[in-house]
MARMAR-873097 format. One record per residue: x, y, z of N, C-alpha, C, O in turn; residue number from 1. Coordinates in Angstrom, 1 decimal. Atoms other than C-alpha are relative to their C-alpha. Example, Ala and Ser with C-alpha at 12.3 -4.5 7.8 and 13.67 -1.06 7.14 Angstrom:
MARMAR-873097
0.9; -1.2; 0.0; 12.3; -4.5; 7.8; 0.9; 1.2; 0.0; 1.9; 1.2; 0.7; 1
-0.9; -1.1; 0.0; 13.7; -1.1; 7.1; -0.8; 1.1; 0.8; -0.3; 2.2; 0.9; 2
END
This chain:
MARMAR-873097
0.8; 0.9; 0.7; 2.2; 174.0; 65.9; -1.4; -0.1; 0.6; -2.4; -0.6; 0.0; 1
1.6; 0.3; -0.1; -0.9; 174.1; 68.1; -0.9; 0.3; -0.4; -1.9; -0.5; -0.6; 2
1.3; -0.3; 0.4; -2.8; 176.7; 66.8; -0.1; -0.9; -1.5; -1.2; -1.4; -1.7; 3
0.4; 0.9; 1.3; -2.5; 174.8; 63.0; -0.4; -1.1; 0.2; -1.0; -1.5; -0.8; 4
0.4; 0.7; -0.4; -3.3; 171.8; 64.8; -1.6; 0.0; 0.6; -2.6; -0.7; 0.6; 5
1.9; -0.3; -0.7; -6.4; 173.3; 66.8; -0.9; 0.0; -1.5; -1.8; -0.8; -1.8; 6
0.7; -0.2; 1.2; -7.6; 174.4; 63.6; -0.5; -1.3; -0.9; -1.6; -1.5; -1.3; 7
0.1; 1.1; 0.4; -6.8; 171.3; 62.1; -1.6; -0.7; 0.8; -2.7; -0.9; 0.3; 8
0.5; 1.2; -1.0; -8.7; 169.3; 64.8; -1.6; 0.8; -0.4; -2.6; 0.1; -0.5; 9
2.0; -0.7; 0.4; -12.4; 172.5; 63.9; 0.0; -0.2; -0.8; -1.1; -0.4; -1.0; 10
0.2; -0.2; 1.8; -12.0; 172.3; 60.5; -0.6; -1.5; -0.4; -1.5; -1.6; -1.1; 11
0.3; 1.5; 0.3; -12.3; 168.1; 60.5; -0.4; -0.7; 1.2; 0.0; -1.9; 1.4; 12
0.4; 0.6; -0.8; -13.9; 167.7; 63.7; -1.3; -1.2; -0.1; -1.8; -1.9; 0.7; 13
1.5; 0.9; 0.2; -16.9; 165.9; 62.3; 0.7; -2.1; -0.5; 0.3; -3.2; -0.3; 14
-0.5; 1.4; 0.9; -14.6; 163.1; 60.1; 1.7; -0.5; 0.8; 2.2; -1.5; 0.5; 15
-1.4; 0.7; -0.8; -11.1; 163.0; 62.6; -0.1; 0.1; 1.3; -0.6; 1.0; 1.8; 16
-0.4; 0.0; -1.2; -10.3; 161.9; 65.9; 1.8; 0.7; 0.1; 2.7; 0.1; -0.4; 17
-1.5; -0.8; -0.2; -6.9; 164.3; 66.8; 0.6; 0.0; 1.2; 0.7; 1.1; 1.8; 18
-1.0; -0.3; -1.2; -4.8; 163.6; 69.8; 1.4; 0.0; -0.3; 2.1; -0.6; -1.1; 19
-1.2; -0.8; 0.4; -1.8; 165.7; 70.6; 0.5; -1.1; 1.6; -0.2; -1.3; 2.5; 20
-0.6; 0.4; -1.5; 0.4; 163.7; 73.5; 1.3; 1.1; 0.0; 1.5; 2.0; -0.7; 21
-1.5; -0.4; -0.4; 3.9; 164.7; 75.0; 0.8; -1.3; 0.0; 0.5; -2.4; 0.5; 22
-0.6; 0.9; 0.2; 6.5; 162.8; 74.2; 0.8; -0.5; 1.5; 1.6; -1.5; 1.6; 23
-0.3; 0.2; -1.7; 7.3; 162.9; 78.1; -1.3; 0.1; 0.5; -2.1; 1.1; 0.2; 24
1.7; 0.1; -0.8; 4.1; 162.0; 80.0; -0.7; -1.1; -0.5; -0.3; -2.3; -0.6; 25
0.9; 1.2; 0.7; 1.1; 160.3; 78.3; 0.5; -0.1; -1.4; -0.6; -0.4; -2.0; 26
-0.6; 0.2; 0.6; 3.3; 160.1; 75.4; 0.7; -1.1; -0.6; 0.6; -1.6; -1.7; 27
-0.8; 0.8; -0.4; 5.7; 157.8; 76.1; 0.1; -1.1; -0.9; 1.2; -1.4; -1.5; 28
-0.2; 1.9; 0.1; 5.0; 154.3; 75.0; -0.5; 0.8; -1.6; 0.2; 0.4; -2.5; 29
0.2; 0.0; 1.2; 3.4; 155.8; 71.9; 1.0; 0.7; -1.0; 0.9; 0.5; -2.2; 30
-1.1; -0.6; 0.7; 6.2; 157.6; 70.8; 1.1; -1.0; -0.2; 1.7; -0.7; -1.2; 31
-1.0; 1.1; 0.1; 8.6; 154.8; 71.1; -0.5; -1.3; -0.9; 0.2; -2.0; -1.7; 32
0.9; 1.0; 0.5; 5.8; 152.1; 70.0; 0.3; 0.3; -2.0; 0.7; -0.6; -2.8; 33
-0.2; -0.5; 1.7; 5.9; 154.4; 66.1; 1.3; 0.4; -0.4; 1.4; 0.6; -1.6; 34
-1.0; -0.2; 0.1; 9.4; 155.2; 66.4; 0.2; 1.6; -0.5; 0.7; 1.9; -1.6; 35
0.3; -1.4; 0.3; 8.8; 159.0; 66.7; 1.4; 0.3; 0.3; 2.0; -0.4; 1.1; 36
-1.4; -0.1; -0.5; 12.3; 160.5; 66.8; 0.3; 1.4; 0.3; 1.4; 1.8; 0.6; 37
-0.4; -1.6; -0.1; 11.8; 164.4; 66.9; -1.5; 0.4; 0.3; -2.5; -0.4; 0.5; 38
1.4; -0.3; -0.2; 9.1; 166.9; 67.5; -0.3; 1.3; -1.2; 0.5; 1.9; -2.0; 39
1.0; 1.0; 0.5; 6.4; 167.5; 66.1; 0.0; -1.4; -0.6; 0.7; -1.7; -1.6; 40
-0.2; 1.6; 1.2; 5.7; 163.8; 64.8; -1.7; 0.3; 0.2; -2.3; 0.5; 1.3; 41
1.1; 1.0; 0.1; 2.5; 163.1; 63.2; -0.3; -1.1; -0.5; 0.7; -1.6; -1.0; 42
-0.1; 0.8; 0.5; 0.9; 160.2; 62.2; -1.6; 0.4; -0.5; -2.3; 1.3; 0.0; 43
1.2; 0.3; 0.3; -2.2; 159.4; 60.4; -0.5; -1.2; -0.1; 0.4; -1.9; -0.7; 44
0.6; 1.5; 0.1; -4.3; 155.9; 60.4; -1.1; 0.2; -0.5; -1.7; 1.2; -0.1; 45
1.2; 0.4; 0.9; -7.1; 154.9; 58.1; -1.2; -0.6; 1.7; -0.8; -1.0; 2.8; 46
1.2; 0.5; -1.1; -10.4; 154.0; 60.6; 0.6; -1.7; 0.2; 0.4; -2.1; 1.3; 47
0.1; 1.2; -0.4; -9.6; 150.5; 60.7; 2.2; -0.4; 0.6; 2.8; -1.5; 0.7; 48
-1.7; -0.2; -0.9; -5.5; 151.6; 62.6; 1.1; -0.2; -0.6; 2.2; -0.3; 0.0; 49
-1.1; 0.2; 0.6; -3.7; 150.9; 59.8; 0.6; 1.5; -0.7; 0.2; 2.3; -1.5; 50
-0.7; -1.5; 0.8; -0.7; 153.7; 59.1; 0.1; 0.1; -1.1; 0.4; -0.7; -1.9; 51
0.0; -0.2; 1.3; -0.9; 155.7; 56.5; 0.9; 1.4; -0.6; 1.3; 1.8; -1.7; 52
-1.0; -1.3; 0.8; 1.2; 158.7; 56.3; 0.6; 0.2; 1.9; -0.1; 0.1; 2.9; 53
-0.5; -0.7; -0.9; 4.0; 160.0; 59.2; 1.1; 1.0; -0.2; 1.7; 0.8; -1.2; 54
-0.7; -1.0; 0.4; 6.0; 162.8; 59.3; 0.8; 0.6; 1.5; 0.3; 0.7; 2.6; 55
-1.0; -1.0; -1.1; 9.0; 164.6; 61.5; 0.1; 0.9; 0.1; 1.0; 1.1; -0.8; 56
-0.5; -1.3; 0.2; 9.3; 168.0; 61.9; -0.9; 0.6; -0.5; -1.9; -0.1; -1.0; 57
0.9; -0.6; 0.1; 7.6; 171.1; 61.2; -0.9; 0.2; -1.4; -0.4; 0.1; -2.5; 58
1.0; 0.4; 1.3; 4.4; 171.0; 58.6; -1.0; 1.1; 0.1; -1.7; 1.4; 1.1; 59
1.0; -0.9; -0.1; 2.5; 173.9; 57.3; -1.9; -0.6; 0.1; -2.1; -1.7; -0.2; 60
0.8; 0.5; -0.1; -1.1; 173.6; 57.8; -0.8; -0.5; -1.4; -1.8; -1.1; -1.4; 61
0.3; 0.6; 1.5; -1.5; 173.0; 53.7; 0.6; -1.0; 0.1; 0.0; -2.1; 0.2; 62
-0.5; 2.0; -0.4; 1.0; 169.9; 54.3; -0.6; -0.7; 0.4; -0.9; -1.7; -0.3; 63
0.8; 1.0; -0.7; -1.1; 168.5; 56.9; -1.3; -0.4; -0.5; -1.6; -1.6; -0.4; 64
0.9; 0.1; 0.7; -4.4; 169.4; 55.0; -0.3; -0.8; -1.0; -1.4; -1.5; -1.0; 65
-0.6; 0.7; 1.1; -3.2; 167.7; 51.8; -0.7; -1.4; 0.3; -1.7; -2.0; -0.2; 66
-0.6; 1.2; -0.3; -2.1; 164.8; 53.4; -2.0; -0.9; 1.0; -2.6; -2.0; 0.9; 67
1.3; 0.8; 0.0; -5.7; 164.2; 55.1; -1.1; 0.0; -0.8; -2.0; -0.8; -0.9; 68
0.8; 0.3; 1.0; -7.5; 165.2; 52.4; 0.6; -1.4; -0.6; 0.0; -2.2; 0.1; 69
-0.5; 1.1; 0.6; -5.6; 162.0; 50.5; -0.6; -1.0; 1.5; -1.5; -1.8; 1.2; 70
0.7; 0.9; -1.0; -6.6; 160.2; 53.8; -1.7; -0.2; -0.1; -2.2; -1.2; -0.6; 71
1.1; 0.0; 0.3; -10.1; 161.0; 53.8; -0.9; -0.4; -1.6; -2.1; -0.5; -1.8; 72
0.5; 0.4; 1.3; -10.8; 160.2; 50.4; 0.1; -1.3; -0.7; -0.7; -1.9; -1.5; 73
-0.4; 1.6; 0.2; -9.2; 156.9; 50.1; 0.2; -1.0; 1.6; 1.1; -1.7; 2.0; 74
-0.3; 1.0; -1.0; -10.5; 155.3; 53.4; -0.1; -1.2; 0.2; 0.2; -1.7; 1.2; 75
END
């Protein structure tokens, strides 16, 4: 998932903030905090931290795309 991630993170570096944690390490409390239960988990939040889309398991980089275009458009 990284490199569709990396990519993710050049392609919308201008309009998203992207951090990747470990669900062991600096992870931790935020993975339990959203009730992540597998890996990959993403999440997405509107600028003002309210969730708006999350997901379990693996996501091509058109899923994830999608899914912040719909984010970005209705922030």
């Amino acid at each position: 998932m990284n490199p569709i991630v990396d990519g993710i993170t050049r392609e919308y570096t201008d309009r998203l903030d992207v951090r990747k944690l470990n669900a062991i390490g600096d992870g931790t409390a935020a993975f339990s905090y959203y009730r992540m239960t597998g890996h990959p988990s993403y999440i997405l939040f509107r600028k003002d931290g309210v969730k708006v889309w999350q997901a379990i398991g693996l996501k091509t980089r058109d899923e994830l795309a999608q899914q912040i275009k719909l984010l970005l458009a209705n922030p």
